[in-house]
N, C-alpha and C positions, 0 to 999 in steps of 0.2 A: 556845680551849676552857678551862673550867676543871673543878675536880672542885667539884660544888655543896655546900652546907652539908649537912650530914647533916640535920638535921632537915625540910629539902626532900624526900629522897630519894620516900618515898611519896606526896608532892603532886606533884610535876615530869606535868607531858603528857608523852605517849609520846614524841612525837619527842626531848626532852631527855633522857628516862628511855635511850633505844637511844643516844642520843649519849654519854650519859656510860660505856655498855657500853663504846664502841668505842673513847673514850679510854682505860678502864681497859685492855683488850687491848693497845691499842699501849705506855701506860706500864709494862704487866708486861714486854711484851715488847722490843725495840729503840726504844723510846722513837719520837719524831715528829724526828729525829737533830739538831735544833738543841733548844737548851733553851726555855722558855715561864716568863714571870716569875708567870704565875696557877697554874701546876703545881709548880717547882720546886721548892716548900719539902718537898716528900714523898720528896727526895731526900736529905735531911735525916735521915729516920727508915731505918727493915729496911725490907727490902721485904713483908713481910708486914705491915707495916698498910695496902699498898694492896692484898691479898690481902684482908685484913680487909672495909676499904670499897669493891672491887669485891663481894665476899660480899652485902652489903646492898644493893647494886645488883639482883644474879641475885638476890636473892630476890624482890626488887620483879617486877622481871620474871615469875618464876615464878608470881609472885600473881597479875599482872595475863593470866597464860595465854601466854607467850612462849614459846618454848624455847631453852636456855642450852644449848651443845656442853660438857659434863660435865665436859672436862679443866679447864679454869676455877677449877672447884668445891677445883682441889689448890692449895695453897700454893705447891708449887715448877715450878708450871706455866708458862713466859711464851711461847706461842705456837708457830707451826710451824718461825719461822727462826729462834728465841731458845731457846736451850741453857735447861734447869732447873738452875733454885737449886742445888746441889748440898748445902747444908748451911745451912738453913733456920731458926734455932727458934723457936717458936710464941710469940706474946705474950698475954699474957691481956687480955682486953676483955669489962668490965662492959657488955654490951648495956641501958643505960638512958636517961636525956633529961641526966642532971646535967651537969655538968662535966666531970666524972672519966670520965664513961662516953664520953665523945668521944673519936674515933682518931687525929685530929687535934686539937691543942691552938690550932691558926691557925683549925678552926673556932668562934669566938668569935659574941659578938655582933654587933660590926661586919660581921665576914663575913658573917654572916646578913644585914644590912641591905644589902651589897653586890651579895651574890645576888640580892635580893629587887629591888634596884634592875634588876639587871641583867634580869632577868627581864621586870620591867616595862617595859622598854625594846623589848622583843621581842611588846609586846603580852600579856604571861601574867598576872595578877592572882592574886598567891598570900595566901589569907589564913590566918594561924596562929592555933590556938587558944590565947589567954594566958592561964598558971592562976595 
């Protein structure tokens, strides 16, 4: 599994859209207990920016009429067997398309073209509006 390019997020079919839930769940929480070389790099960062880019997940969800179990919704929340963050702090993120507003910096353009392969590969034909 990987976590998709953010600018995917609102385009992915449901089935990717609930898979990438389920990954973010396990990565806030005790992890998939071996490491994964398409995830790793978020280990790199707080853990609050994959609180961040799960955030934009559950909203998709939300949008699309899912429902999301609320604890999620917290920062220092990783799941039923995974202790909370105890001391968390919040990073600021520009919610916009630029550069700068990306939670990931590995989301680049390659990546995007990665995913986008990858996608295809699985039969998904994702087309981006280019402005």
């Amino acid at each position: 599994m990987r976590l998709w390019h953010e600018k995917l997020i609102p385009l992915l079919p449901s089935q990717q859209l609930l898979g990438q839930h389920r990954e973010c769940c396990a990565l806030r929480g005790n992890g998939w207990g071996k490491p994964h070389s398409t995830v790793n790099y978020i280990f790199k960062y707080s853990p609050y920016k994959l609180f961040q880019y799960h955030l934009k997940i559950i909203h998709e969800m939300k949008h699309r009429g899912y429902n999301v179990q609320p604890l999620w919704e917290e920062p220092t929340y990783r799941g039923k067997s995974a202790e909370r963050h105890p001391n968390l702090e919040s990073i600021t993120f520009k919610d916009d398309q630029t550069d700068k507003g990306k939670i990931y910096p590995e989301h680049n353009e390659e990546y995007l073209n990665e995913c986008l392969d990858n996608l295809q590969k699985k039969g998904i034909n994702i087309k981006l509006n280019v402005k």
